[in-house]
C-alpha positions as CSV (number, residue, x, y, z in Angstrom):
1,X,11.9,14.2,10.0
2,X,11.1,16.9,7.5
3,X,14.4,17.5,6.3
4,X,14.6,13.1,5.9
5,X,11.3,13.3,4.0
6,X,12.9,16.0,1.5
7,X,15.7,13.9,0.9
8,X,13.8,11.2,0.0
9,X,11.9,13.7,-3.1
10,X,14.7,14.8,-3.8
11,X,16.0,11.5,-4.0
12,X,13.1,10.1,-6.2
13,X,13.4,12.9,-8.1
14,X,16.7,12.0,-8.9
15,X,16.1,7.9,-9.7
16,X,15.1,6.6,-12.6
17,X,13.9,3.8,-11.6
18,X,11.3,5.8,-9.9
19,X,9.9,7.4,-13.4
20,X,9.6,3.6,-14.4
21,X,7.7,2.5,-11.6
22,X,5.3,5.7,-11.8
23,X,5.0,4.7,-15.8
24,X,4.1,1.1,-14.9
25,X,1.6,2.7,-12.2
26,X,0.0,4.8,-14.9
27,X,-0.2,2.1,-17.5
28,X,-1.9,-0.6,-15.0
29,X,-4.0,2.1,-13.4
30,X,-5.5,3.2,-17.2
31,X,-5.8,-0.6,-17.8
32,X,-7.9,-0.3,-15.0
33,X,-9.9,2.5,-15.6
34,X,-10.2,1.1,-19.0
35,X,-11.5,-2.5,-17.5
36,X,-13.9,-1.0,-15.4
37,X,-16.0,1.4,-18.0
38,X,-16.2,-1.3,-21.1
39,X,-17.3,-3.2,-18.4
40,X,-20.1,-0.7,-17.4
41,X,-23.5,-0.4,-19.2
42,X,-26.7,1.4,-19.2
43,X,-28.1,-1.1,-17.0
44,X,-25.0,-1.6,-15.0
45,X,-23.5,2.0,-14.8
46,X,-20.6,3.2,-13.1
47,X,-21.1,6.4,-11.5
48,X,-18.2,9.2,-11.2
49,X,-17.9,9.2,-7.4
50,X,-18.4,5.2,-7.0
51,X,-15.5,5.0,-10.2
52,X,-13.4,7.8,-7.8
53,X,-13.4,6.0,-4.8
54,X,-13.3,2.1,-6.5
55,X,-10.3,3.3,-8.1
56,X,-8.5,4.6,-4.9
57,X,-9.3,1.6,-2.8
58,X,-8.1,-0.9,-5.2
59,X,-5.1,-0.6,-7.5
60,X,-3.3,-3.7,-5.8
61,X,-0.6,-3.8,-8.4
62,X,0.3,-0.2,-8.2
63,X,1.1,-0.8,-4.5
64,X,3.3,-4.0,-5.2
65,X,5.2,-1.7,-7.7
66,X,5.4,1.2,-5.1
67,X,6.6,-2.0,-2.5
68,X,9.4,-2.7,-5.4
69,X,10.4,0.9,-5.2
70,X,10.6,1.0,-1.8
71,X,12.6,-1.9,-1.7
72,X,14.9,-0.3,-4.0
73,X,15.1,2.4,-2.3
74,X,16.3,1.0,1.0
75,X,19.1,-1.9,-1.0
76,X,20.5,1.0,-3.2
77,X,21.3,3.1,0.5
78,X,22.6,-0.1,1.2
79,X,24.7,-0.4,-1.8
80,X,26.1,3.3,-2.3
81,X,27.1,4.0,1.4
82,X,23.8,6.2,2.0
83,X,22.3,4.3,4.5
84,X,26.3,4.6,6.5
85,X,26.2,8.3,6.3
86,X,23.0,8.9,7.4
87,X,23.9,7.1,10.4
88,X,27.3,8.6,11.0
89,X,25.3,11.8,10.9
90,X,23.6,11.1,14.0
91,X,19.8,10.6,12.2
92,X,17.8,8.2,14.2
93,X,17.1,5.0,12.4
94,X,13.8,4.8,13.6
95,X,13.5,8.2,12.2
96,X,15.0,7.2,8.2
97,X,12.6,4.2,8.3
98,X,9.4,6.2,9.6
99,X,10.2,8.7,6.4
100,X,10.4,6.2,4.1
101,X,7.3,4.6,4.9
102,X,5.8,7.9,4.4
103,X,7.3,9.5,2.1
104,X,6.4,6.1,-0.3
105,X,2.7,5.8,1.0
106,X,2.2,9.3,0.5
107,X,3.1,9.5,-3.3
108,X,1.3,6.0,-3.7
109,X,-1.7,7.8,-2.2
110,X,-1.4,11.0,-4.8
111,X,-1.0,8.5,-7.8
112,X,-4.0,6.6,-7.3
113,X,-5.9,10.1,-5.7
114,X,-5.1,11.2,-9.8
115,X,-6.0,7.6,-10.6
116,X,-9.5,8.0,-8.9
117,X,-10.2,11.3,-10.2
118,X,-9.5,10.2,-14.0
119,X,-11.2,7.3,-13.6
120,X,-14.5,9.7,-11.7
121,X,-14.1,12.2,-14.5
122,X,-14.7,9.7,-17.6
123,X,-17.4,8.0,-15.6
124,X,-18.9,10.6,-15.0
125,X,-19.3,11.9,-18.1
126,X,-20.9,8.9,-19.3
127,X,-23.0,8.0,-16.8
128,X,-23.3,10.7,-14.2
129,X,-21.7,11.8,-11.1
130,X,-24.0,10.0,-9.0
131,X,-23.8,10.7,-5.0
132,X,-22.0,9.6,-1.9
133,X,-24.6,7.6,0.1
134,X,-22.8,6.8,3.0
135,X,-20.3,9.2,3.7
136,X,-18.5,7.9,7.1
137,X,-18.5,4.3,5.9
138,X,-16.4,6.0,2.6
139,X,-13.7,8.2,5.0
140,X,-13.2,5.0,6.9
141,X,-12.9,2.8,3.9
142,X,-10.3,5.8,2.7
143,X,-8.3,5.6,6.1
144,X,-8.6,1.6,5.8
145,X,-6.9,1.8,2.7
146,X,-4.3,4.2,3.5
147,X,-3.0,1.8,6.9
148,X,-3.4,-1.3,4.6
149,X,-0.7,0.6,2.0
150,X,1.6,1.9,4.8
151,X,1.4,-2.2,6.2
152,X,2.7,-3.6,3.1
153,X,5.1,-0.4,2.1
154,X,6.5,-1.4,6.1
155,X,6.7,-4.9,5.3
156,X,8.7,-4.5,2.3
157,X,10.8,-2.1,3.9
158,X,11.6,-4.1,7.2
159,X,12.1,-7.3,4.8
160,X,14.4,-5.3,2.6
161,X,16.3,-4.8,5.9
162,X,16.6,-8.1,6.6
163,X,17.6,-9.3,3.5
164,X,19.3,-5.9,1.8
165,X,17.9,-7.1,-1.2
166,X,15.2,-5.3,-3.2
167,X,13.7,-8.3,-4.6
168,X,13.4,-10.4,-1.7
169,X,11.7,-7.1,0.5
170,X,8.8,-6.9,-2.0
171,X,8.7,-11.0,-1.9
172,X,8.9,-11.6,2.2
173,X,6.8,-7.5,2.1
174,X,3.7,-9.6,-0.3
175,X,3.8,-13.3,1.7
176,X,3.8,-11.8,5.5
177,X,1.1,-10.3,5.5
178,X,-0.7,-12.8,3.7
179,X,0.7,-15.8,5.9
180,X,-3.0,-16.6,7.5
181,X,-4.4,-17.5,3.8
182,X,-1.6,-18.9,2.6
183,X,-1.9,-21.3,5.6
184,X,-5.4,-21.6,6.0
185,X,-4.9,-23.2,2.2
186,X,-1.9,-25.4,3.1
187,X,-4.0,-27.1,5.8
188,X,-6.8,-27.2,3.4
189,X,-4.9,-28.8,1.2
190,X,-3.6,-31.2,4.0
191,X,-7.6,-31.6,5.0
192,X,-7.3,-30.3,8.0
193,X,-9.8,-27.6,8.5
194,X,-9.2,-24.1,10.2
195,X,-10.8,-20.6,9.9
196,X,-7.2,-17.6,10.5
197,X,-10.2,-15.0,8.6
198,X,-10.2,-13.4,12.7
199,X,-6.9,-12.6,11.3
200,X,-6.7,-11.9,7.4
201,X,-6.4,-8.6,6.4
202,X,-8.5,-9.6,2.9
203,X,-11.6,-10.1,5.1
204,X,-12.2,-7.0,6.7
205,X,-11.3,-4.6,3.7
206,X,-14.1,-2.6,2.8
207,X,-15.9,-2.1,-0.8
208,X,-17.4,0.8,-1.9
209,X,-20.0,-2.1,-3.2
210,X,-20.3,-2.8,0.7
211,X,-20.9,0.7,1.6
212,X,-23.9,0.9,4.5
213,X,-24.7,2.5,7.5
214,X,-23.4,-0.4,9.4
215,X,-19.8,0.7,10.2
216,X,-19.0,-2.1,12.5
217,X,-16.8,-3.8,10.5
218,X,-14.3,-1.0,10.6
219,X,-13.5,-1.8,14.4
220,X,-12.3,-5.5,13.6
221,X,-10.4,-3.8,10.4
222,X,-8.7,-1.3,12.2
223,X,-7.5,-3.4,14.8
224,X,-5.9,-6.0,12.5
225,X,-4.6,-3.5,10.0
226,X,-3.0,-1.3,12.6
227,X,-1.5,-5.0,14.4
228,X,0.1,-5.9,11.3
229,X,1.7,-2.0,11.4
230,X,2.6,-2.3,14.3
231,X,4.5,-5.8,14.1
232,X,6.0,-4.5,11.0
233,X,7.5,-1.3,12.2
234,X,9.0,-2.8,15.8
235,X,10.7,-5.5,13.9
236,X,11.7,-2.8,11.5
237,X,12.9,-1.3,14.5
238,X,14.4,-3.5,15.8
239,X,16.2,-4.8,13.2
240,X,17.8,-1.7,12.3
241,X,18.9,-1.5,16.1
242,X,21.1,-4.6,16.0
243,X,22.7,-3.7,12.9
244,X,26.0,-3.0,12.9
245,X,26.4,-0.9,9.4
246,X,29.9,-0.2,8.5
């Protein structure tokens, strides 16, 4: 597994298409940061810690960019013959597709970690460092965030081999996951009235404006994100198992 996961850096350190994708990530990430402060006031501050840790659990469209690199990724191994070598080595294919989806969420993690500590610095220096209230709620909301990103990088890599194609990965890797509201809204539509939030991962991720001593949440969170982790990497799995790649 270590030796896959240094291919992989190696491998990004190689591509391109990565250096575009961690351009686009800066340039919507200081969009952000620069949102969020002329946004901010004396009488509506944002402190450096709750900029931090907004920053790092947010940052949607860095992740769908990160999904599009993954994607990429997987079709170009596809493509070039990388993805039949690898398995006339002998490398388990459960193995390659667990070190993608780490390798990915991983450098997704440090970009928006340097994200949240710009964005904690300049807030900071305008309107204080302010403190961490609620400590557990905050590591849980971190660990929340980090299975929701490793769902979606999953999903967009299991779609991508599906489909081996990049663009329909990120595609099938956004709508998946989101299936419950986007049906909850075609019935709506229809007038026929149901409730799928039991199973939406948008209802159950936490806010740092949310943070309390009531951690309860976290149990219904956890057990959703982790299903839709789960279904993703068997079918993943799976997939990859029937495959016949000549």
């Amino acid at each position: 597994m270590k030796n896959l996961i240094r291919g992989h850096i190696y491998q990004l350190k190689k591509d391109r298409f990565f250096y575009g994708c961690l351009a686009l990530s800066c340039v919507s990430l200081v969009a952000s940061i620069r949102l969020s402060l002329s946004l901010a006031s004396a009488s509506n501050p944002v402190m450096g810690i709750e900029g931090l840790f907004d920053t790092f659990l947010g940052g949607d469209i860095v992740l769908y960019v990160f999904m599009l690199l993954t994607a990429n990724t997987v079709a170009e191994a596809y493509r070039s013959g990388v993805m039949k070598n690898i398995v006339g080595r002998g490398i388990k294919k459960k193995q390659y597709y667990l070190s993608i989806v780490l390798t990915e969420s991983v450098a997704y993690v440090l970009v928006m970690l340097i994200g949240g500590i710009v964005m904690g610095v300049l807030a900071g220096s305008r309107f204080g460092m302010g403190a961490i209230a609620y400590p557990v709620y905050y590591a849980l909301a971190v660990i929340a965030r980090i299975i929701f990103v490793m769902a979606h990088i999953s999903f967009a890599l299991t779609m991508t081999v599906y489909t081996r194609n990049a663009i329909a990965g990120v595609v099938f890797g956004i709508v998946i996951p989101n299936i419950p509201k986007i049906l909850e809204m075609v019935l709506g539509f229809l007038k026929i009235p149901v409730d799928l939030n039991f199973i939406k991962i948008s209802t159950y991720m936490p806010s740092v404006y949310a943070a309390s001593n009531d951690l309860s949440s976290f149990l219904p969170c956890f057990a959703v994100l982790c299903g839709y982790l789960i279904l993703s990497v068997l079918v993943g799995f799976k997939l990859l198992k029937q495959q016949d790649i000549k």
